[in-house]
C-alpha atoms as one frame of an Amber mdcrd trajectory, in Angstrom:
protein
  13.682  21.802  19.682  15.009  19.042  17.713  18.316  19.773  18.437  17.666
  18.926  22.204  15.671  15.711  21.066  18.855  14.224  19.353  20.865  15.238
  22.216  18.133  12.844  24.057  18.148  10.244  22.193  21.991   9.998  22.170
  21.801  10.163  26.329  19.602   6.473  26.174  21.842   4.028  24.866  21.417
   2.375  28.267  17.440   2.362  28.114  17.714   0.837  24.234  19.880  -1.932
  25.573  17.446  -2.539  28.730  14.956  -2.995  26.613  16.354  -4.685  23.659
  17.293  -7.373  26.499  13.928  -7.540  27.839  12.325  -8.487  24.641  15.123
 -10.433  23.345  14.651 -13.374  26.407  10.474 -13.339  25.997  10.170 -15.774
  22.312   6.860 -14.380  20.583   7.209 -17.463  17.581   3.490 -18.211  15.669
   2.327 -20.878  16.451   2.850 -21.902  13.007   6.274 -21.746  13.383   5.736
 -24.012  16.657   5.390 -21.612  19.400   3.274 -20.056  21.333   2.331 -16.626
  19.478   3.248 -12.696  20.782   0.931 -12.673  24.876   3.672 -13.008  26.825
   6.252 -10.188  24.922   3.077  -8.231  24.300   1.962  -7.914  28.150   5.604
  -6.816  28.849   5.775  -4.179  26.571   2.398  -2.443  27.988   3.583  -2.607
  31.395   7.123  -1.362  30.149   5.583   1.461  28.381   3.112   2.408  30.862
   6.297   2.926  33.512   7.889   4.841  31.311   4.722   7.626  30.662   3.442
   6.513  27.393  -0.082   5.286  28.609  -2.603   6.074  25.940  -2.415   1.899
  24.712  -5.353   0.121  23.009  -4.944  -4.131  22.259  -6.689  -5.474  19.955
  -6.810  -9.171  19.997  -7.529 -11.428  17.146  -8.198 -15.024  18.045  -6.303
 -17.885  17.628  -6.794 -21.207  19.154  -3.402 -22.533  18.612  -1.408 -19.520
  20.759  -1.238 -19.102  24.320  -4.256 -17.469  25.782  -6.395 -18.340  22.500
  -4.879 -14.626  21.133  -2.162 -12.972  18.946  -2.089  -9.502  20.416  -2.178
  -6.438  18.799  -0.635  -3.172  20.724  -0.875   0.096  19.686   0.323   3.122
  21.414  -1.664   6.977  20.733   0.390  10.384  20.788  -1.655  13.261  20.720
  -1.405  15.238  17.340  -1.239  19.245  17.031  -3.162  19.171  14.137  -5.994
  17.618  11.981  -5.907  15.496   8.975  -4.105  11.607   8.841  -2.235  10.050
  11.595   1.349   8.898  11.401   1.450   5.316  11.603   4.895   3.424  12.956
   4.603  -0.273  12.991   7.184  -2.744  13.739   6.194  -6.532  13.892   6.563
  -8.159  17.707   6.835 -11.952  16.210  10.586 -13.026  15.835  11.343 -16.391
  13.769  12.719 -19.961  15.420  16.589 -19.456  16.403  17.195 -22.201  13.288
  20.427 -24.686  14.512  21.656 -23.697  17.360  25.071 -24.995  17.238  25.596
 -22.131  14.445  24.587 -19.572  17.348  27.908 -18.503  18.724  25.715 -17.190
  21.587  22.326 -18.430  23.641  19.480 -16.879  20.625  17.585 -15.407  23.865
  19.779 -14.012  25.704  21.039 -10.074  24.814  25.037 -10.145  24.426  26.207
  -6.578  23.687  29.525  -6.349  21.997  30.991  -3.964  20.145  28.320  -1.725
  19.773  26.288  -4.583  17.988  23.421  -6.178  19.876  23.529 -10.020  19.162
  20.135 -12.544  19.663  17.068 -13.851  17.930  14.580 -10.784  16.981  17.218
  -7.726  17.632  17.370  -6.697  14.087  13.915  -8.258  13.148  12.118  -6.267
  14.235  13.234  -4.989  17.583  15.467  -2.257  16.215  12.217  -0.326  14.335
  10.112  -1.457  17.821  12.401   0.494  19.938  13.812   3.233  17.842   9.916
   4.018  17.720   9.592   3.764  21.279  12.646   6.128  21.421  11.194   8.522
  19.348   8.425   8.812  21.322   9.714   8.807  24.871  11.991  11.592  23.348
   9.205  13.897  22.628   7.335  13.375  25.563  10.758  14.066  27.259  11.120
  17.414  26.133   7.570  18.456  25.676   7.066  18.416  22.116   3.842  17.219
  20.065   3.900  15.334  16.858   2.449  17.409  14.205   0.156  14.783  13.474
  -1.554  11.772  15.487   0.934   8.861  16.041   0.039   5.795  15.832   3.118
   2.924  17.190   1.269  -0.675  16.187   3.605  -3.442  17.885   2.117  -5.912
  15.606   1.690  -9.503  15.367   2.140 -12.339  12.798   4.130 -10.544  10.377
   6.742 -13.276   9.881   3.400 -15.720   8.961   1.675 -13.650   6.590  -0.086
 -11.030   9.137  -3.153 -13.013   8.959  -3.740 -12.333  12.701  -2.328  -8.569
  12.147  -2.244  -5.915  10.168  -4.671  -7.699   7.853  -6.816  -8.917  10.447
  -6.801  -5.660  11.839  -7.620  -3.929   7.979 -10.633  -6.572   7.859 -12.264
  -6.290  11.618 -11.304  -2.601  12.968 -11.106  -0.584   9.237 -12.151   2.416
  11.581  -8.185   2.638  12.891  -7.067   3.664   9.371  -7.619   6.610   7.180
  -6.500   7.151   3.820  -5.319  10.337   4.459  -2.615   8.417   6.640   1.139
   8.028   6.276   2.682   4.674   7.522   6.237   4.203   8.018   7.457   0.405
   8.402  11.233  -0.182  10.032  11.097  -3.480   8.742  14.061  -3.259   5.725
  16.648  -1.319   4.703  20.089  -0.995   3.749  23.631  -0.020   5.401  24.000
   3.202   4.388  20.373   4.018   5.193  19.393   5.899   2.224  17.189   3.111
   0.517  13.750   4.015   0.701  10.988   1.234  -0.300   7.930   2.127  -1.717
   7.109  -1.273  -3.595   7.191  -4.871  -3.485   6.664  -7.485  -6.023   3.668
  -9.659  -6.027   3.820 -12.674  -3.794   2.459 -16.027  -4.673   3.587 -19.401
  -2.798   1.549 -22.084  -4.943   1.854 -25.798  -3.123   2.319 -28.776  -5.999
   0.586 -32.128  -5.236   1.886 -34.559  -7.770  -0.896 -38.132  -7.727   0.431
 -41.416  -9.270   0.422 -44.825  -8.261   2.467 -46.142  -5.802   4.949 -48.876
  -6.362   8.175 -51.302  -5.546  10.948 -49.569  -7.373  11.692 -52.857  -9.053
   8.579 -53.121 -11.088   8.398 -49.280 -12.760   5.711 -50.765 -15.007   3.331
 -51.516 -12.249   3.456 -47.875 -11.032   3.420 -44.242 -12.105   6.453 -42.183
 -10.535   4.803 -39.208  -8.300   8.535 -37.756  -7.623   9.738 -38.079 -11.004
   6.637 -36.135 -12.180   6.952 -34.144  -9.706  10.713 -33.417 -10.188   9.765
 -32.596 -14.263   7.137 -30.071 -13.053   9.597 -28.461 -10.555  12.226 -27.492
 -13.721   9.672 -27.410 -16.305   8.205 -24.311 -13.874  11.949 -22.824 -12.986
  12.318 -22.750 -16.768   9.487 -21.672 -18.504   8.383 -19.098 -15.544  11.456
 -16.901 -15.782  11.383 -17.172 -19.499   7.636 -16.278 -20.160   8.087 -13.562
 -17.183  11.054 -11.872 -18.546  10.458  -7.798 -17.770  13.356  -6.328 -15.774
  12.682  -2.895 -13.655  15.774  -1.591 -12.134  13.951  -0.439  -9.296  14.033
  -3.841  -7.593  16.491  -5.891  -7.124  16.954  -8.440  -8.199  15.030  -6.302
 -11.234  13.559 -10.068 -12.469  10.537 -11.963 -11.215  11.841 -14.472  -8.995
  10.402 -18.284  -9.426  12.019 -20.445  -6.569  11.402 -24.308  -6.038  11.920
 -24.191  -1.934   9.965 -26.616   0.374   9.523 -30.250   0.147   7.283 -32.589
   2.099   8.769 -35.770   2.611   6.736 -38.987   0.394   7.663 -42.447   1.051
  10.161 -43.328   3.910  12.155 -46.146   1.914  14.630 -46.227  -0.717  12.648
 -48.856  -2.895   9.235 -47.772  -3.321   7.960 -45.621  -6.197   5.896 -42.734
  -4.416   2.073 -41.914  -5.659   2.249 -38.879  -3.765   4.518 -36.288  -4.171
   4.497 -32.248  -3.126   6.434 -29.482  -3.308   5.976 -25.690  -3.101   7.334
 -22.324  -5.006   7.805 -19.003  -3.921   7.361 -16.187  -6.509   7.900 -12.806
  -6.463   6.668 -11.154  -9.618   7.366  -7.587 -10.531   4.238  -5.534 -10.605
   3.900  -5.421 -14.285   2.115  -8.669 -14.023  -0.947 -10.295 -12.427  -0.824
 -13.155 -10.008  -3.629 -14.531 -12.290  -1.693 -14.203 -15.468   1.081 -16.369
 -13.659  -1.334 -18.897 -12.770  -3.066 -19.153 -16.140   0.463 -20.130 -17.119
   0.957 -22.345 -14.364  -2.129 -24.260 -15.486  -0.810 -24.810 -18.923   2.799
 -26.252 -17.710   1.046 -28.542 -15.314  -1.799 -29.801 -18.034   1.523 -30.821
 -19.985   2.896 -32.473 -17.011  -0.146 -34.341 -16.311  -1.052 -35.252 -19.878
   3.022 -37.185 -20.218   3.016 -38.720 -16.986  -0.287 -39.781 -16.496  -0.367
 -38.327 -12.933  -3.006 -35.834 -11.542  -1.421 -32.914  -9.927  -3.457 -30.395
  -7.509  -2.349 -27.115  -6.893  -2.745 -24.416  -4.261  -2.235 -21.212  -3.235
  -0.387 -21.005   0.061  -0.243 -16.937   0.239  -0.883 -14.611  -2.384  -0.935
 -10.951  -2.611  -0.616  -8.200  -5.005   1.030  -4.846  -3.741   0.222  -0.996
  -5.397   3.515   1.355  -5.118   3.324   4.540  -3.339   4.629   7.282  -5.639
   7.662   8.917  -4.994   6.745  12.014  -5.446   4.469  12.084  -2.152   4.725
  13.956   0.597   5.472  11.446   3.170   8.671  10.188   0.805   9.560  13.984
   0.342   9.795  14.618   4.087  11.285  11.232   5.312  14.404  11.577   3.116
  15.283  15.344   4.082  14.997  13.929   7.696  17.626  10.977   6.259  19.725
  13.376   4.522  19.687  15.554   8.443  20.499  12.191  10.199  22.546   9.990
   7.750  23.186  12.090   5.375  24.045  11.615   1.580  19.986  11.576  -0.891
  17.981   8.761  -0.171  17.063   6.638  -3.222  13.542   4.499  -3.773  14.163
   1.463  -4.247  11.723  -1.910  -4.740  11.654  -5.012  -2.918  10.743  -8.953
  -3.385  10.528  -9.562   0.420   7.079  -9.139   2.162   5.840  -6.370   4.872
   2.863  -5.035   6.305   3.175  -2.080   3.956   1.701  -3.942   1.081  -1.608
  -4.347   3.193  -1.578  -0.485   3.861  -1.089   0.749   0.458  -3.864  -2.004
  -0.958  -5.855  -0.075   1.284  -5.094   3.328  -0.014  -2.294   4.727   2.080
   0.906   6.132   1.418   3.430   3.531   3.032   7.312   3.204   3.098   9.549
   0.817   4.454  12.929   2.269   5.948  15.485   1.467   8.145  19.017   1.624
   8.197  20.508  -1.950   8.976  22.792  -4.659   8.040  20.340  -6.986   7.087
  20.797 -10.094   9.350  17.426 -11.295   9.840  16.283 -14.767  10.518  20.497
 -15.737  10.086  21.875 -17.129  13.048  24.127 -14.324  15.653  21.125 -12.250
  14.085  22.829  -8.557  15.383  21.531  -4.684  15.338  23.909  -2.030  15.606
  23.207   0.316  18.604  24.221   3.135  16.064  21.585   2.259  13.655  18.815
   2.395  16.610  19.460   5.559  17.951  19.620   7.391  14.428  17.127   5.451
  13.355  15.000   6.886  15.841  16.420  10.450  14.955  14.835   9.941  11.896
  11.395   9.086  13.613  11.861  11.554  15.647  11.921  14.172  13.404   9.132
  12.980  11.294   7.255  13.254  13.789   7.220  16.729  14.620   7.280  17.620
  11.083   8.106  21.203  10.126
């Protein structure tokens, strides 16, 4: 049986393309990220499963004034199990990310150019290639009249590149009944070239936002004012510095095997060279190994600002943009077991777990008590403009899937 599903899968490099280049020219951006959320790409893909036979699709909408349609859809297509127990759970995100400066593109970001064997354009890697090698995987069972072993779940979910506010956690919080414990959950979302890198944890994530007060000034007369930036600028490497040196654990199953504390965003303060600012703010993104507590590194937090504050005689505010704390799955469960014999099958060579500081949906599923792994094989070129997916990765990727699937 699985012999003639692989020989399936490797007959549809034509339908992978079609449909790579159908949801490559429909933008699903958050509104966040200033566009108009996942309806449109989200009403294609049901009618473009439906005509190809895989019917059994459920939305579930959470609202959101600020997309089109007042929604950020959530699709998920049902394969009938041949036995009991936990479903199978494949879930690739349908948001993409802004193209970023388009004279870097060497190609239009919406528009599918297929060269090479690579598929170039906004969203093919990220996270079109899990999408529609889990499509594949499923249109390949169906075409040769095979059954997963267990109920299989394919969530096309949205808001993933924003925090998942509007998916898989909004979908945790308001329809809990969807998810079992006793389910597995397989995320295409990361990987590595080879495709033997298997992740089964990520670091803590906490994005704090820095609001430094003063008193504005002209530049001339320093004594009439109290510097917001240069405050501000002090906290920044006072927090780079101490952070990674209070923080210091290493565990070689992430990499890098540090806690990461990166000063990244900053909001613009007064337009013109020669005023003092009174109001200054800039943001962090950490990404602390598991061995610590997002509390712990705010309890430290408060002490480096306190000193801050105390010197400068500025009142600084701070605030948590995301935060989340992550359980591992252990690598001895079943779901890693039988996912990296498949990999060996596929890819061969012995798949190795491995940790991440980037965030996925899998985070949410294993807070809430399932097994969860994040696996794909790809060249990493998310969100980086000529963004590409190899047409080889896709269709053994979905080999993979495939095989899970059926189990035995």
């Amino acid at each position: 049986m699985i012999t003639n599903i692989f020989k399936w899968i490797d007959n549809q490099r034509n339908l992978v393309v079609e449909l790579e280049r159908e949801l490559c020219k429909r933008p699903a951006i958050s509104p966040g990220s200033g566009g108009e959320g996942e309806l449109e790409k989200t009403v294609f893909l049901q009618n473009w499963l439906v005509s190809h036979g895989i019917t059994a699709l459920a939305r579930y909408d959470a609202p959101d004034p600020r997309a089109k349609g007042g929604i950020r859809p959530n699709l998920v297509a049902t394969l009938p199990g041949r036995s009991g127990g936990g479903a199978l759970w494949l879930i690739a995100h349908i948001d993409v990310v802004p193209p970023g400066e388009a004279a870097l593109w060497e190609s239009d970001p919406w528009t599918l150019v297929e060269k090479n064997g690579r598929l170039i354009g906004r969203g093919v890697e990220d996270n079109q290639q899990g999408l529609c090698a889990a499509v594949l995987a499923a249109l390949a069972l169906a075409a040769n009249g095979a059954k997963p072993e267990r109920v299989t779940h394919i969530l096309f979910a949205a808001d993933e590149e924003c925090g998942s506010v509007y998916g898989i956690e909004w979908l945790l919080a308001h329809k809990p009944e969807l998810f079992s414990k006793d389910d597995w959950a397989l995320v295409p979302d990361s990987g590595s070239s080879d495709g033997l890198a298997i992740e089964v944890a990520e670091k803590n994530m906490l994005w704090v936002r820095f609001r430094t007060i003063g008193k504005q000034a002209h530049a001339s007369r320093p004594d009439q004012g109290i510097n917001a930036h240069l405050a501000g600028a002090e906290l920044a490497l006072a927090l780079h510095t101490q952070l990674h040196e209070f923080f210091d654990k290493h565990d070689m199953l992430f990499e890098p095997p540090y806690s990461t504390f990166q000063i990244t965003k900053k909001e613009a303060n007064v337009p013109n060279i020669n005023t003092i600012p009174g109001d200054d703010v800039f943001y962090v993104d950490m990404r602390i190994l598991p061995c610590y507590t997002n509390s712990e590194v705010l309890s430290k937090i408060d002490a480096i600002v306190h000193a801050v504050e105390l010197k400068h005689n500025v009142r600084i505010q701070t605030s948590a943009a995301q935060a989340h704390e992550s359980r591992p799955t252990s690598t001895g469960v079943p779901l890693v077991t039988e996912l990296s014999r498949h990999i060996q099958t596929v890819y061969g060579g012995t798949a190795r777990p491995v940790g991440i500081g980037g965030g996925t949906v899998a985070a949410f599923l294993r807070n809430a008590g399932m097994d969860a792994v994040v696996w794909s094989r790809l060249d990493d070129t998310a969100h980086q403009p000529n963004e590409y997916a190899l047409l080889d990765n896709i269709i053994g990727d979905a080999k993979v899937m495939a095989a899970l699937m059926l189990g035995g």
